[in-house]
Structures are given as C-alpha cells and as structure tokens.
C-alpha positions in Angstrom: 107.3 99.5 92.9 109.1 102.2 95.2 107.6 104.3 98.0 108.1 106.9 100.1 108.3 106.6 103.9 107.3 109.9 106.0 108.4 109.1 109.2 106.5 112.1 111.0 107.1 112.8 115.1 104.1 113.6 117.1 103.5 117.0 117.9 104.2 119.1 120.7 102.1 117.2 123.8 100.6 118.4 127.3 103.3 117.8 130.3 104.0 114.0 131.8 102.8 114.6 135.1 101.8 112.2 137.7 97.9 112.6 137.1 97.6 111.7 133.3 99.4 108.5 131.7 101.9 108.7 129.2 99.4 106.9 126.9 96.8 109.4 127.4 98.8 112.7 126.5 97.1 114.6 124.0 98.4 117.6 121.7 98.1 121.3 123.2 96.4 123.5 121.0 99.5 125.0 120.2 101.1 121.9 119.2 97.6 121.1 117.2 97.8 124.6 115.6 101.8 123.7 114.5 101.2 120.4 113.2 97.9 121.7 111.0 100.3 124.2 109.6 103.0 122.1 108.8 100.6 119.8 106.9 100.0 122.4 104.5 104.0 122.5 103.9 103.5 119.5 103.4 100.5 119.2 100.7 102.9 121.5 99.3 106.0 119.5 98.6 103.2 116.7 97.1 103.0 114.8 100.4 99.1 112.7 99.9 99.5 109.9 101.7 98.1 106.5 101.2 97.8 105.2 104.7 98.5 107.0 107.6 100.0 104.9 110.4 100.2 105.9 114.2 101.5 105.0 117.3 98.6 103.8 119.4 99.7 107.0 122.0 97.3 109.6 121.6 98.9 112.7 120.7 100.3 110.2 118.1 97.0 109.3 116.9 95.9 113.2 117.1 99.3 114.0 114.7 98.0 111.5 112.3 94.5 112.8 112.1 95.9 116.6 112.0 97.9 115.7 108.8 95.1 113.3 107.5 92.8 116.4 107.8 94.7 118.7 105.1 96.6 115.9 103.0 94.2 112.9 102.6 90.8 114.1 103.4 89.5 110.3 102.6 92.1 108.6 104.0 91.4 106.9 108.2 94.5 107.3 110.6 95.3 103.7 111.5 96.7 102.7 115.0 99.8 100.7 114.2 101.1 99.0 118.1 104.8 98.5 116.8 104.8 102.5 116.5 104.3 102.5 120.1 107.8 103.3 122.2 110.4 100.8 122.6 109.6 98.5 119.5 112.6 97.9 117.4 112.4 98.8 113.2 112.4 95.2 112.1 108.7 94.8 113.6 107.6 98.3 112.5 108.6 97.1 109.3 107.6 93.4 109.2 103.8 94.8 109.2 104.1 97.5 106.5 103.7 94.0 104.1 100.0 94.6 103.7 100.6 98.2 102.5 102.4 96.8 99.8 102.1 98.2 96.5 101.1 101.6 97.9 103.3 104.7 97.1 103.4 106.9 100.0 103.1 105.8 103.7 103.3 108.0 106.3 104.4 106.6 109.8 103.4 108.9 112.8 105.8 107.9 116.2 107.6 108.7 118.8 111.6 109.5 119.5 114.4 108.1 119.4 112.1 105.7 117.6 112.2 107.2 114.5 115.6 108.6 114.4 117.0 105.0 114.7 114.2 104.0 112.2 115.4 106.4 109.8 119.2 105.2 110.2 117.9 101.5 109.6 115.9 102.3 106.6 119.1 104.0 105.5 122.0 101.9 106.7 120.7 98.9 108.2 121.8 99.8 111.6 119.7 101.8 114.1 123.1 103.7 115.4 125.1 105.1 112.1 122.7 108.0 111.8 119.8 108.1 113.7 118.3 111.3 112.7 117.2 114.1 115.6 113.3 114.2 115.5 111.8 117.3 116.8 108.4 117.2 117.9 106.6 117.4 114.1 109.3 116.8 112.3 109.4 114.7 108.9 111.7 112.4 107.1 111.3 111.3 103.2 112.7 107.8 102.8 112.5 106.4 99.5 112.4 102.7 99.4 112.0 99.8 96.5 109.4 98.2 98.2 107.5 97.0 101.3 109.0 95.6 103.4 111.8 97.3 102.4 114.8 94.5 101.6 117.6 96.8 101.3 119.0 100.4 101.8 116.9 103.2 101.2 117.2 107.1 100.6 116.7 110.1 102.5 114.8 112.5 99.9 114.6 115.3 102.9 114.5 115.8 106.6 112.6 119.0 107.6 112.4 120.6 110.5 108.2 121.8 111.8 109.4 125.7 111.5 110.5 124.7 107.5 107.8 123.0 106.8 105.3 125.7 108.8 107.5 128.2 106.1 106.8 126.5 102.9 103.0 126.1 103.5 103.1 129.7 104.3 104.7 130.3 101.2 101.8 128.8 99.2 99.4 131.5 99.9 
C-alpha cells in the first residue's frame, strides 16, 4: 500500500540567544499565526494526516500540534528523536515501520534535515537534490510503502506564502 510523506519544517521560532536552549525555542506568535494558516491550505489540497511525527525540539512539536489542530482534530502529535537535528534519513526511516499500512504521515523537522531527506526519499542520496525548506514549508512524497524500499515521488513542494494562498482561497 502507498503513502504520502509530508515532510513539513517547523515554523518561524524566537531568536537562539544565549539565555534559552536550542531545544527550548518555541514558535512566535507570528510564526504560530503562519503555520495555522497554512494548515488550512493544507486541509485544502486533502492533507489529513494519520500520524503526525515531530522532532522532539519544541517549536517542532508546536508545528505539529498547529497542523494537528486544523487537519486531524483526533489525531496526538508524536515526538519522534530521529527528527531531531543531525540524524541521518536511514534512521528517520528505519522507525516509520510501525506506521506501516497507514496512508498519510506527516513528518515535522528541522533543515537541512529534510531537504536531504527529501533527496533520499527521491534519489537515494541525500546530496542530488536536497530540497530548500523554508520555515513551514511542505513536501508530498509518494512512496510504495513503509519503510520505503525504493525511489519515491515528489507530488509537490510548496512554499508557507502558497500554501497561506490556497487556504485563503477556500473561503
């Protein structure tokens, strides 16, 4: 059975400074307000995820729960470690086995994570195109299966500002 991937990057965050960790970095409320509103762009191109999965970084987890809020109502944002920066797509992908047989998984990380995820789902290598992740951006990668065991295909890669457009359309 196929599935879609949405490989989604976390949205816009407060400022690394020296008085908060990296790990503790939450969405502003401008970033909050974007990604809400890109959700809906979202619910509108079908997007109703089965699990959500998030890096175990807060404004990670925050994303998740954001587009969790408007696309699967019923659905629990789960902290997945190998989203965490600096883990390579073979572990990210060794754990999606226990989501098998579901048909839309959306992952919520960090980049260049998910641009070189996005070039190993496509080409198995993480440097032939590594796709350029803004801050709430989302991939479609459509997959035979989980773990995926060979090349999959890039439905679409939208940009926060075209997905913010198409949910504004739907009114």
């Amino acid at each position: 059975m196929s599935c879609t991937l949405y490989l989604v990057r976390h949205g816009i965050a407060d400022v690394a400074d020296a008085s908060t960790d990296d790990v503790d970095r939450r969405l502003t409320e401008d970033g909050a307000r974007k990604i809400a509103r890109a959700a809906v762009g979202l619910k509108r191109l079908g997007v109703a995820p089965d699990v959500v999965l998030a890096s175990p970084l807060r404004r990670a987890a925050e994303t998740g729960a954001a587009l969790v809020g408007v696309l699967s109502p019923d659905t629990e944002v789960e902290i997945y470690a190998p989203l965490a920066p600096g883990h390579p797509p073979k572990a990210v992908l060794r754990g999606l086995a226990r989501h098998r047989g579901m048909q839309q998984v959306m992952l919520v990380g960090h980049q260049p994570d998910l641009g070189e995820l996005a070039s190993f789902l496509m080409t198995g290598s993480t440097g032939i195109v590594p796709l350029p992740f803004k801050k709430g951006a989302v991939a479609a990668i459509r997959v035979a299966s989980l773990p995926p065991r060979s090349a999959g295909e890039l439905e679409w890669f939208l940009a926060p500002r075209q997905l913010r457009l198409i949910g504004r359309r739907s009114r």
